[in-house]
Legacy VTK file of the C-alpha trace (Angstrom):
# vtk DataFile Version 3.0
C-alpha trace
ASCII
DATASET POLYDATA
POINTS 197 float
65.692 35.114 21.703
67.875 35.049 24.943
71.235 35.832 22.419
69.250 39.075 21.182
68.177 40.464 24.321
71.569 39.783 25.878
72.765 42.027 22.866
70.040 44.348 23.681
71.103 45.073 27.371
75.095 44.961 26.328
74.055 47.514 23.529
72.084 49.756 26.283
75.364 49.321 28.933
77.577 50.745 26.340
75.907 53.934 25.408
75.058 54.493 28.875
79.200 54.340 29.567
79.291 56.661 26.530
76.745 59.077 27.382
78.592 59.066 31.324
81.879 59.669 29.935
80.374 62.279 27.438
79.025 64.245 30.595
82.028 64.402 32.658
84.018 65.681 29.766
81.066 68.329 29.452
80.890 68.844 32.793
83.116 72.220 34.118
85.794 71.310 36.798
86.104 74.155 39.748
89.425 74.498 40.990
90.690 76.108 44.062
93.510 77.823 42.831
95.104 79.846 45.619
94.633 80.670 49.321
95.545 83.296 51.802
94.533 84.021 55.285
94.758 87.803 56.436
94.295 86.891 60.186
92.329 88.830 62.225
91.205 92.335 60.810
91.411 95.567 62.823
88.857 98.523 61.340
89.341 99.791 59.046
92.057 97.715 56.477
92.885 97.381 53.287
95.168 94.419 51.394
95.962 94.576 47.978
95.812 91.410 46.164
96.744 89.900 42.862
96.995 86.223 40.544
98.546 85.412 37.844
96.866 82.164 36.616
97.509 79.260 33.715
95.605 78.639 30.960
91.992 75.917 31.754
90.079 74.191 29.681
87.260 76.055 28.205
84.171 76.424 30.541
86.472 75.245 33.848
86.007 78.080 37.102
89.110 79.035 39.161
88.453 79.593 42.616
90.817 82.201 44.685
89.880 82.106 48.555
91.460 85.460 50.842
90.206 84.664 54.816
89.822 87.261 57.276
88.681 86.908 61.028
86.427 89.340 63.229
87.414 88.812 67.035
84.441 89.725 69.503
86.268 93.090 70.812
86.806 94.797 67.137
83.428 92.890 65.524
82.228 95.306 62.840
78.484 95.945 63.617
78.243 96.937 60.155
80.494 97.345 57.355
81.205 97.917 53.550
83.734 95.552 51.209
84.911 97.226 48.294
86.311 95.006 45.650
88.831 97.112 43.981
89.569 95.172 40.582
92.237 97.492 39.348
93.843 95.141 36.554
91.918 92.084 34.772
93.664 90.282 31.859
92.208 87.128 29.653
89.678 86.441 32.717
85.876 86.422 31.983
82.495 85.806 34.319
84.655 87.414 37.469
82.583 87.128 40.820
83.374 88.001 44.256
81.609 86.276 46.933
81.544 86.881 50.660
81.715 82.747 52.517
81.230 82.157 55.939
84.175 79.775 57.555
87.762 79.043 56.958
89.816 79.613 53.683
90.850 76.593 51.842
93.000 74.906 54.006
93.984 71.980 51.622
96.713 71.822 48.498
96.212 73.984 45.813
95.286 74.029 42.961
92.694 71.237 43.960
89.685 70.311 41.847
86.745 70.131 43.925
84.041 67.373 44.329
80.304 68.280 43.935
79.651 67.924 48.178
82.487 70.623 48.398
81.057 72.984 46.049
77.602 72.004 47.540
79.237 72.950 51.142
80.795 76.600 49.687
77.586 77.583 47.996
75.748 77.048 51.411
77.902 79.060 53.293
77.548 81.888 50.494
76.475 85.063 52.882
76.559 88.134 50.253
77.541 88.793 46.347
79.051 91.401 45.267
77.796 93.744 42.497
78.875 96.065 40.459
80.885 97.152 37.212
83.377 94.897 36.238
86.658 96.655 37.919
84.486 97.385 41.116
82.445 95.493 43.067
80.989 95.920 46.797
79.293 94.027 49.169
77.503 97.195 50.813
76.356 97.284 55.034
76.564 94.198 56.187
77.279 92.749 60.003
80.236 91.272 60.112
80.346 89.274 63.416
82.983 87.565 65.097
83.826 84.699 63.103
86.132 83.488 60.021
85.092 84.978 56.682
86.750 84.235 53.280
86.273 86.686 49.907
86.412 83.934 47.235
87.301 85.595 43.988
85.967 82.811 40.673
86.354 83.376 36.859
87.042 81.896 33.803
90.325 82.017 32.144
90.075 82.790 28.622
93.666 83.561 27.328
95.403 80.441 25.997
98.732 81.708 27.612
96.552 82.042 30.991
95.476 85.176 32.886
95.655 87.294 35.821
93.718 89.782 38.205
94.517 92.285 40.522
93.053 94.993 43.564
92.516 96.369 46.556
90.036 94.433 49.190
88.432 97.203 51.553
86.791 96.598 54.530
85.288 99.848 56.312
82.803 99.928 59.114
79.638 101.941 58.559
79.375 104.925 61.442
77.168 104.198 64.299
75.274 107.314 65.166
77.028 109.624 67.566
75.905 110.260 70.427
74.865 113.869 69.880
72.572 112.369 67.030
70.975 110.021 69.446
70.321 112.680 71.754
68.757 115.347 69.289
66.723 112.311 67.952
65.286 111.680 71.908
64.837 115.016 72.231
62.495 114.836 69.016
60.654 111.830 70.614
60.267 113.806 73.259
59.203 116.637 72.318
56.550 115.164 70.152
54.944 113.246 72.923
54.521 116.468 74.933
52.464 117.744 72.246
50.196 114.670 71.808
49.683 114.687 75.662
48.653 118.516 75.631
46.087 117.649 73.309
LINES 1 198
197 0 1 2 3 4 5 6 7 8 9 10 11 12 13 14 15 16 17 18 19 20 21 22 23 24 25 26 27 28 29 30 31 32 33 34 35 36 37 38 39 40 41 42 43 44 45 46 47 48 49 50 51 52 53 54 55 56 57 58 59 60 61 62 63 64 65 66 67 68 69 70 71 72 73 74 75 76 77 78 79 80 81 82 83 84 85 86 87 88 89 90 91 92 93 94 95 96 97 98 99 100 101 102 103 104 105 106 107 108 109 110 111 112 113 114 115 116 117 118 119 120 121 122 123 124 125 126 127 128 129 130 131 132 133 134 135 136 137 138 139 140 141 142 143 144 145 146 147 148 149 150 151 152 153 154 155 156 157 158 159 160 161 162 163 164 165 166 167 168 169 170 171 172 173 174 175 176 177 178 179 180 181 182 183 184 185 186 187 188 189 190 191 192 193 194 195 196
């Protein structure tokens, strides 16, 4: 009895070894691919950007990380990115994301573990939408702080891939001053009415 349940449990250990290894071969790797750092933006700019990338196994993600910084004197109260995706070749499920923090600082490419992708997706602060050549991450504040446009796809072309565009960052006017002062003259003049009543 002791010989078959002992052959029971060594059974149950190897399938679950199976079924682990099984999983992480199913499982998709993302890599971090490339980094660049901008520096600190003035308003407005505009960097062109491009990647050529090698072939992945179906199903893996590339990750390509462009940082940016907003000092407190040029913060942008409000602005638009415009993703300008001029060329794609061989790449498939392309998404621009707007992170919060540094660019990947580390080698590349480097496969990440689950607490770093954990740690990017929380930092996640706008997606871009769009068509598939252009995408924009419309009026949003941009405080002073690090930023980073991470760029992720799927390769699809068994001799690799590559992308290319123009990142735009604009700020969104703030009302002029003649504006504000037509629109207190409005206030005005309406509460002068209600108090004649």
């Amino acid at each position: 009895m002791n010989a078959k349940i002992h052959h029971l449990a060594r059974t149950a250990a190897v399938l679950a070894t199976v079924l682990a290894c099984a999983g992480a071969a199913a499982a998709s790797t993302q890599t971090v691919v490339q980094s660049s750092d901008y520096g600190t933006l003035s308003q407005p700019y505009t960097q062109g950007f491009s990647l050529s990338l090698a072939p992945m196994d179906a199903g893996d993600v590339f990750l390509s990380d462009y940082g940016f910084s907003i000092d407190a004197s040029s913060s942008f109260s409000s602005a638009v990115l415009t993703f300008d995706l001029g060329t794609t070749f061989q790449i498939s499920d392309l998404t621009v994301s707007l992170l919060s923090g540094s660019a990947w600082s580390a080698s590349v490419p480097s496969d990440l573990s689950a607490s770093q992708i954990a740690d990017r997706d929380s930092r996640i602060v706008a997606s871009a939408s769009g068509s598939s050549l252009t995408q924009s991450i419309a009026q949003i504040t941009l405080g002073p702080g690090s930023y980073v446009v991470e760029i992720s796809g799927q390769v699809t072309g068994t001799n690799g891939g590559s992308y290319g565009g123009v990142l735009n960052v604009s700020a969104v006017p703030e009302p002029t001053g003649f504006a504000l002062a037509l629109a207190g003259f409005g206030l005005l003049a309406i509460a002068r009415r209600r108090a004649g009543r």
